[in-house]
FISEMAR-508071 format. One line per field, with one value per residue (C-alpha): residue number from 1; x, y, z. Coordinates in steps of 0.2 Angstrom, whole numbers, plus 5000, padded with zeros to 4 digits. Example, Ala and Ser with C-alpha at 12.3 -4.5 7.8 and 13.67 -1.06 7.14 Angstrom:
2
k	(1:2)
u	(5062:5068)
v	(4978:4995)
w	(5039:5036)
This chain:
564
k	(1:2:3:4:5:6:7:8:9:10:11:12:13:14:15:16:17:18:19:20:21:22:23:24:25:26:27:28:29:30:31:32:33:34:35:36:37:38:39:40:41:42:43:44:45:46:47:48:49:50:51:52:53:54:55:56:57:58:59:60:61:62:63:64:65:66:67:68:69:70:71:72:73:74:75:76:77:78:79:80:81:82:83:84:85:86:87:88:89:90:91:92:93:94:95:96:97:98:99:100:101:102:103:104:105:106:107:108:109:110:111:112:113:114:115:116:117:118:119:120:121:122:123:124:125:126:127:128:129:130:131:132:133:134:135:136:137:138:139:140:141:142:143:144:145:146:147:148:149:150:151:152:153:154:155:156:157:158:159:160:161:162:163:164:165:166:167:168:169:170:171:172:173:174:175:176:177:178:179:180:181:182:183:184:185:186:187:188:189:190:191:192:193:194:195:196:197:198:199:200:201:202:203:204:205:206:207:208:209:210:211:212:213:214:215:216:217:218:219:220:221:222:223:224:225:226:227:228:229:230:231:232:233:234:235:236:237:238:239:240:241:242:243:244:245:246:247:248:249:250:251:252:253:254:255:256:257:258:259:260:261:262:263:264:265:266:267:268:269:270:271:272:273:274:275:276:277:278:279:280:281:282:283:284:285:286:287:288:289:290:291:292:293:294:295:296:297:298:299:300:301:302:303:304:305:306:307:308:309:310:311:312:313:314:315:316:317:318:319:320:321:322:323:324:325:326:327:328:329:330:331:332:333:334:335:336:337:338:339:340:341:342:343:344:345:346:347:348:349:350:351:352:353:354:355:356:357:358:359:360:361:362:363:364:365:366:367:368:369:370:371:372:373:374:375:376:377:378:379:380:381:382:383:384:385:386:387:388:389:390:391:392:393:394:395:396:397:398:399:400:401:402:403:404:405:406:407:408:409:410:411:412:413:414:415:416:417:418:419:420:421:422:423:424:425:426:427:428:429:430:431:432:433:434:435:436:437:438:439:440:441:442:443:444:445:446:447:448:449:450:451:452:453:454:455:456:457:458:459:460:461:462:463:464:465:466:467:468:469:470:471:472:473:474:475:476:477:478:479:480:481:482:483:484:485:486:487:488:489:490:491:492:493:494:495:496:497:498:499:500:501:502:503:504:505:506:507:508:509:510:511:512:513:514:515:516:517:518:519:520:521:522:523:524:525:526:527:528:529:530:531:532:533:534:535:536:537:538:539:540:541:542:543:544:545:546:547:548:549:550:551:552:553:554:555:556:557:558:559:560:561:562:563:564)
u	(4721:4737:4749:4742:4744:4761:4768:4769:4778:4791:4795:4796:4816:4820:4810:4820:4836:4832:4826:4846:4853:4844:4854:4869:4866:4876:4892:4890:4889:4904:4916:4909:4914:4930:4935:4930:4941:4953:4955:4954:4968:4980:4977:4979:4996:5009:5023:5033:5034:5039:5054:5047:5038:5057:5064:5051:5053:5071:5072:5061:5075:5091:5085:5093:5077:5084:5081:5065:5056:5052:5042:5028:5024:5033:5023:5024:5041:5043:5026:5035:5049:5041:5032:5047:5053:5038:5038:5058:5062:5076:5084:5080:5074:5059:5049:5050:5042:5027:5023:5024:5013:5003:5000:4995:4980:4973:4973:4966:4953:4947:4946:4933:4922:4924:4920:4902:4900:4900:4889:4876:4879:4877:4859:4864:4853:4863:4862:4869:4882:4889:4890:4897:4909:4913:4917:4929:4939:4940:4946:4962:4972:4967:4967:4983:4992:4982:4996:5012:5021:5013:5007:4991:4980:4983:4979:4964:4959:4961:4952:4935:4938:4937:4921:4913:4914:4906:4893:4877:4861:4866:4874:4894:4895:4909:4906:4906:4914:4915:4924:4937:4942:4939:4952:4964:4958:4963:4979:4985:4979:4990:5005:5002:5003:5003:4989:4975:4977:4965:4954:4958:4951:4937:4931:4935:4922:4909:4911:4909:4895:4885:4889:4879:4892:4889:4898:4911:4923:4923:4922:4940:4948:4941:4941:4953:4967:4974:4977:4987:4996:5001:5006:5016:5025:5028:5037:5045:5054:5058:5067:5078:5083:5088:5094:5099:5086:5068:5068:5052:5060:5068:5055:5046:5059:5061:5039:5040:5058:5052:5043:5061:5069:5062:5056:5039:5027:5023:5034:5020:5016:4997:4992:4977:4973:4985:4977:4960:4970:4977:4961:4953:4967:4964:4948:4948:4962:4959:4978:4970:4960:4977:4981:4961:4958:4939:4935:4943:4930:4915:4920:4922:4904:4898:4902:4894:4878:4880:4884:4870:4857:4860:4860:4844:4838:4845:4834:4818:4822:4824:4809:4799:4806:4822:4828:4840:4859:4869:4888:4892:4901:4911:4915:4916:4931:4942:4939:4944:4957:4964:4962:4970:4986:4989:4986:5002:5010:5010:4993:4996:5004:4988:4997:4993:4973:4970:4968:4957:4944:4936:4930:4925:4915:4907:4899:4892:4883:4876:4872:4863:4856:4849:4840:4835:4829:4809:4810:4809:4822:4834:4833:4838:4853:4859:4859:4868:4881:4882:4887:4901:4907:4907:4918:4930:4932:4935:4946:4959:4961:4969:4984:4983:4985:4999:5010:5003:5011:5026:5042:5051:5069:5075:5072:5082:5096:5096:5098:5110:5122:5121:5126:5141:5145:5149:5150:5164:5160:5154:5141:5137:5123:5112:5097:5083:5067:5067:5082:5094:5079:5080:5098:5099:5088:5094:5113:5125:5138:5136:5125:5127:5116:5120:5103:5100:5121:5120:5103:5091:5106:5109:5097:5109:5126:5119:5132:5142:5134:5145:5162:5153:5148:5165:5175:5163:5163:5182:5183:5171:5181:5197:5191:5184:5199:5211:5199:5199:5183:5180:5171:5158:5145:5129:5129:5118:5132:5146:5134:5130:5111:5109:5094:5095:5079:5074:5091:5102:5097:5113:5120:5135:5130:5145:5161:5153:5154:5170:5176:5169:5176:5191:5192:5199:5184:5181:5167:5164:5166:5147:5139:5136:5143:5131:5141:5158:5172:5187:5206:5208:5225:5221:5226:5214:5218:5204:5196:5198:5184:5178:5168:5162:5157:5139:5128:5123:5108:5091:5077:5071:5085:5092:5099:5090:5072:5058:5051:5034)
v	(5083:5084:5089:5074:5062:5070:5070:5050:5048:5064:5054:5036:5040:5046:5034:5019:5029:5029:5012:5009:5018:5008:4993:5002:5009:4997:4999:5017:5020:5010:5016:5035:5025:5021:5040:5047:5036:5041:5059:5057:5046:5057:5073:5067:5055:5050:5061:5047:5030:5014:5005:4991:5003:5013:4994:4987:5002:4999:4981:4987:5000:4988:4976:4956:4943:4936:4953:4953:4937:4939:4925:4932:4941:4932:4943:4960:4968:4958:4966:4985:4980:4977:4992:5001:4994:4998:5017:5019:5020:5034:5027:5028:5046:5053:5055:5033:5033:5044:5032:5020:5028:5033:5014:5008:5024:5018:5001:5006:5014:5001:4990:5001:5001:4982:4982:4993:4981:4963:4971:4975:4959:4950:4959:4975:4991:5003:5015:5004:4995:5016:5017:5002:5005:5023:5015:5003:5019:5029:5015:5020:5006:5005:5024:5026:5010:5018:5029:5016:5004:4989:4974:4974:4985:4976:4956:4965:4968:4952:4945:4956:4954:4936:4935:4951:4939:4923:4934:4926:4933:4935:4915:4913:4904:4888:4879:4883:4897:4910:4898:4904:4922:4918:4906:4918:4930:4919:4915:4932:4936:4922:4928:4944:4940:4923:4927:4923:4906:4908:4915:4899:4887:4900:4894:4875:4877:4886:4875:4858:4863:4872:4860:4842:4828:4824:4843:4845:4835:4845:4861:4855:4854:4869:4881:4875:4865:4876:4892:4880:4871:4887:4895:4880:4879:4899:4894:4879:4889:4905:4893:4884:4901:4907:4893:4883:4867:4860:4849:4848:4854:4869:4875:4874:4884:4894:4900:4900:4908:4922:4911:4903:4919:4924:4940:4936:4922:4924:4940:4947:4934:4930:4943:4945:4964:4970:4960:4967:4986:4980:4975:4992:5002:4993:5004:5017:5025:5026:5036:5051:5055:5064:5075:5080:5085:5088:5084:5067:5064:5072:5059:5045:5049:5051:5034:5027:5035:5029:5011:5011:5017:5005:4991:4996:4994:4978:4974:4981:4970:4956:4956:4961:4944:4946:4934:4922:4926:4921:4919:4914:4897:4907:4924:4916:4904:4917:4929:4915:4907:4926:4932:4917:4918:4937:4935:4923:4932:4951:4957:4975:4978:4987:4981:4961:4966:4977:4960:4954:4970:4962:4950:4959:4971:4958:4950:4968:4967:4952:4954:4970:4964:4948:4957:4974:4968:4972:4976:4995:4999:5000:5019:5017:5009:5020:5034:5026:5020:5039:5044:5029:5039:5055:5045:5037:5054:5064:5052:5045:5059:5070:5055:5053:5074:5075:5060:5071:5086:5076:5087:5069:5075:5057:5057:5074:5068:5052:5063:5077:5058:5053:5068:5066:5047:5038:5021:5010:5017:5012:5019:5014:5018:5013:5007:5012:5016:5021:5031:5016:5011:5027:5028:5011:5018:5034:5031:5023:5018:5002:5003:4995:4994:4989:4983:4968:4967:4952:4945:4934:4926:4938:4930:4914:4925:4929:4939:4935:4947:4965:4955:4949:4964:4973:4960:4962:4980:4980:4968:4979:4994:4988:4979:4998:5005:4993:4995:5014:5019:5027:5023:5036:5036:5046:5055:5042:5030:5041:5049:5031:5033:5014:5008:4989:4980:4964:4958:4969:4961:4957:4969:4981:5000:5007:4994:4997:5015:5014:5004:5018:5033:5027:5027:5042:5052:5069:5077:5079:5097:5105:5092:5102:5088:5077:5064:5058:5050:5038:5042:5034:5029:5021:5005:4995:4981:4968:4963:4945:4938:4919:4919:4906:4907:4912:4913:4929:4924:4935:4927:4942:4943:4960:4965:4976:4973:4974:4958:4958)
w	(4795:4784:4799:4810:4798:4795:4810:4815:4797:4804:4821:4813:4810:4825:4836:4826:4829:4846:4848:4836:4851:4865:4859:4861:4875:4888:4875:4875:4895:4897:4882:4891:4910:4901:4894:4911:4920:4908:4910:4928:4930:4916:4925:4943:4935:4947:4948:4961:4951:4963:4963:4953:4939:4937:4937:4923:4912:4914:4910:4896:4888:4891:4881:4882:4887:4904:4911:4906:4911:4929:4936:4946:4928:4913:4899:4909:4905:4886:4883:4888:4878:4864:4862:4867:4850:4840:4844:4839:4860:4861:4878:4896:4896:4906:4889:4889:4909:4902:4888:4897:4911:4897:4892:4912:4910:4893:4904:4918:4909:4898:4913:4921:4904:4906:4922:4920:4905:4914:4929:4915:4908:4925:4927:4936:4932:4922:4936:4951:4936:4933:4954:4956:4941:4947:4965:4958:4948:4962:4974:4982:4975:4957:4957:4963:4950:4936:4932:4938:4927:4937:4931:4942:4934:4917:4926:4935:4914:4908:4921:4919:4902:4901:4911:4901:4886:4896:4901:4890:4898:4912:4915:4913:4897:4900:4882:4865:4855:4867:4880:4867:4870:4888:4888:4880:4892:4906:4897:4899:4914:4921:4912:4918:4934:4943:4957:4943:4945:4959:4943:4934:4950:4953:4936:4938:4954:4947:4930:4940:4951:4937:4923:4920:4923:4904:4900:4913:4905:4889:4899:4907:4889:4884:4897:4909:4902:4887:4899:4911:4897:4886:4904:4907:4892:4894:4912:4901:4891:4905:4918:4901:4895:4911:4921:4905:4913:4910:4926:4934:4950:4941:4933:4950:4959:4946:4947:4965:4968:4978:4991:4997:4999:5015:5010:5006:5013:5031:5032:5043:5053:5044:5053:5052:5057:5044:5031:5036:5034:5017:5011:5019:5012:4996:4994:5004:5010:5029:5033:5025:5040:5047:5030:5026:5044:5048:5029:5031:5046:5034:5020:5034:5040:5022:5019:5035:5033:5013:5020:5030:5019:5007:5019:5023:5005:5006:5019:5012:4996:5003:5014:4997:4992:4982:4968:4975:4976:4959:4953:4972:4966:4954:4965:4983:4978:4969:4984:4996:4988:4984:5001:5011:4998:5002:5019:5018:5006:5011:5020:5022:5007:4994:4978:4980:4986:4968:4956:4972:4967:4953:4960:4976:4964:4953:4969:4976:4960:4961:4978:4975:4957:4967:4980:4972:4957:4957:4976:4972:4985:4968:4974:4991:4986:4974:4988:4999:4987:4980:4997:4999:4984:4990:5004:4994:4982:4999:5005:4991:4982:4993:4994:4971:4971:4984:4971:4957:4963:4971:4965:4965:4969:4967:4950:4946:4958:4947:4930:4939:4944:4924:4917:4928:4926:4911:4904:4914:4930:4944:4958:4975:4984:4999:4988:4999:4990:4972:4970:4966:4951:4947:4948:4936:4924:4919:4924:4910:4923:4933:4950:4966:4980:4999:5000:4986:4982:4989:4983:4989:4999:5011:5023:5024:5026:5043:5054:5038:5030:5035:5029:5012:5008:5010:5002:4985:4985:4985:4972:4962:4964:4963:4946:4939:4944:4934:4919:4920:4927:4942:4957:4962:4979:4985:5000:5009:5009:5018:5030:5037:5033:5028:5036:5044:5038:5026:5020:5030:5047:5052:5045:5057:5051:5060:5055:5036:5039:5048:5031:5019:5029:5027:5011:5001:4994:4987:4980:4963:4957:4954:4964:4977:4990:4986:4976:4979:4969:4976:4971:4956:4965:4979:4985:4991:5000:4999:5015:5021:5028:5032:5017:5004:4988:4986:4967:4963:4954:4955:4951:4944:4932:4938:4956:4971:4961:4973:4962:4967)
């Protein structure tokens, strides 16, 4: 009789530790999501960093604010400067592009414990809130920025994280005290990057047409107004320091710059097959078919067998009678207002689709929370999205392990250039892909590119363009020249290798190459012929041209930035 009347008084402690547990137990899956998500994406790290991470870190190291307030992301680059400061930065080294790589995986990771969090908190099973959460981490595009020095991932985490802390039993709370951090959330995701505007509305919606008419006025001034008005002033103060104005229309130019260059905004046409690819490619990365051979097909028809089983679950939930279909005034105008903008702006392009993936994930679970919940088909579904990840694995990583183990000759050509130039020269290259970022970054001397020298201009110079460009290059080397320095160039640029796209439309390959030729070169002893030097003697008479005086000013405050 003693032990039985022992034993209950034995398990009392653990079953309350338990039961302390239980109420951890959404925290804990999504702080273990967030550390899994973590390694995965430190020990599969780029090893080939884009243009625009090479130019942010850069912008980050050189310090002076101009360079660091880009419009489409105001807060981005002051936020890498600053803790450039903080940790005593020691220069543009390769150590500096690792921190920072290291600061986009702890962001990346946290937003997948955020994510997994807000789908508990919208009513998801933990079981389909991990899939879901795990699918999200292993999407092509979010997987493969987790490790670059991009903005995306980071407005993608202030986004979730701003509804994760509306999320009150499973309604988006809009008033009281936590329409606070939200806003702050939203805030930053705004300043972060200028696509979650379509956040902002996506609120406005769901806030109007969930609200009583009595409460959406206070709702507007809490949650709506303050991220627009401190975002404002943000742009306020941005276009004064670098244009010296606060007109209206200045400030408006200045937020919008990139749509008047021709560049962006209906480059592709609006079309709408590549958008559709963007989107695809966005998640799964469909060009690995080639590299993975018959695996690539294995992973494909995983997927489609995946898809179709959980559809099927979908079906037999909703003829049991699932609950109705929630968050769909909130979710369905972020998606469409996102979607249309990208589909203007640059549909094939992965990067502008990853802050879309939040959204598109939040309403897969609710969708599935809707219909699944007490249907009993919660198992089906969970198969069939285990073998969509089974796909998305088989399929995106063989493209995250190839950058991994990228040897990134670019980058060691860009180091083996700054050990031989030196502060007061100059160097010309093609500026094709990374290597002129790369080039900027690590080199002390002054870098020009063919492609960005003349800015966002180029496209008005027309057949202008060839004589524009010569005239300034003379004046550039015949100003190093007088001042001492020397004027050094990369094999690309001798060797006529220039491609003609974007701003370079116009642009004559062989009267440029003709020009450069001419000029006396000789290649720098140990540089294997790789880099060149002009006679510090030369005579260079500057070509006349019918040009005009054109401004130089990038809106992104430094030259040849891909300014996304």
């Amino acid at each position: 009789m003693r032990q039985v009347s022992i034993e209950p008084v034995r398990l009392a402690p653990r079953v309350a530790s338990l039961r302390r547990i239980a109420q951890y137990r959404d925290d804990i899956a999504a702080v273990s999501a967030g550390l899994i998500a973590g390694i995965i994406y430190f020990l599969t790290q780029t090893n080939r960093l884009t243009e625009d991470s090479v130019e942010y870190a850069a912008a980050a190291t050189r310090g002076g604010l101009e360079g660091l307030l880009h419009p489409h992301h105001l807060l981005f680059n002051p936020l890498l400067a600053a803790i450039y400061t903080m940790v005593g930065g020691t220069g543009a080294t390769r150590q500096t592009l690792a921190m920072f790589q290291g600061l986009s995986i702890l962001v990346s990771a946290i937003t997948i414990a955020l994510v997994l969090l807000a789908l508990r908190r919208m009513g998801c099973s933990l079981r389909v809130s991990s899939l879901l959460a795990a699918l999200f981490a292993l999407g092509n595009g979010f997987w493969l920025y987790s490790s670059q020095i991009e903005v995306y991932n980071i407005a993608a985490l202030c986004m979730i994280a701003a509804v994760a802390v509306s999320l009150i039993d499973g309604d988006i709370v809009t008033t009281g005290r936590r329409a606070i951090p939200a806003a702050i959330f939203t805030t930053l995701a705004m300043l972060f990057h200028q696509t979650a505007i379509f956040f902002v509305l996506a609120l406005l919606v769901y806030g109007v047409r969930t609200l009583p008419r009595e409460a959406r006025s206070g709702f507007v001034l809490r949650s709506i107004l303050p991220p627009l008005a401190v975002v404002g002033a943000f742009y306020v103060a941005a276009t004064w320091y670098v244009l010296g104005s606060i007109a209206p229309g200045t400030v408006f130019w200045f937020a919008t710059s990139y749509a008047h260059t021709g560049w962006w905004g209906a480059m592709e046409g609006m079309h709408f097959p590549k958008a559709v690819y963007g989107l695809v490619d966005t998640i799964l990365a469909i060009d690995n078919v080639r590299r993975v051979g018959v695996l690539g097909w294995v992973a494909l028809a995983l997927g489609a067998a995946g898809t179709v089983v959980a559809i099927r679950g979908l079906r037999t939930a909703t003829r049991n009678g699932g609950a109705s279909v929630r968050y769909l005034s909130f979710l369905l105008p972020w998606i469409i207002a996102h979607a249309a903008f990208v589909w203007w702006w640059y549909p094939s392009n992965i990067e502008f689709w990853i802050v879309l993936m939040p959204a598109l994930f939040l309403l897969a679970g609710s969708l599935l929370t809707s219909v699944v919940a007490g249907s009993g088909a919660e198992r089906t579904v969970t198969m069939g999205l285990g073998l969509v990840m089974a796909c998305m694995l088989g399929m995106n990583a063989p493209g995250i392990l190839a950058d991994h183990a990228n040897e990134n000759r670019r980058l060691s050509y860009s180091q083996e250039i700054s050990s031989i130039s030196r502060s007061g020269d100059l160097f010309i290259s093609t500026g094709q892909g990374a290597l002129a970022s790369y080039l900027r970054y690590f080199s002390p001397s002054k870098v020009l590119t063919v492609h960005g020298y003349c800015g966002v201009e180029a496209k008005t110079l027309g057949n202008r363009i060839t004589d524009e460009l010569i005239h300034r290059l003379e004046l550039d080397m015949r100003g190093t020249i007088a001042r001492n320095g020397r004027v050094l160039a990369e094999e690309g640029l001798l060797d006529g290798g220039i491609v003609t796209d974007r701003d370079l439309q116009h642009f004559d390959r062989a009267r440029f190459s003709q020009w450069v030729r001419a000029l006396p070169w000789h290649a720098v002893e140990g540089s294997r012929g790789r880099i060149y030097m002009l006679s510090t003697t030369s005579d260079l008479s500057v070509h006349e041209s019918n040009r005009s005086e054109i401004p130089l000013f990038h809106p992104c405050g430094y030259p040849g930035s891909a300014g996304r």
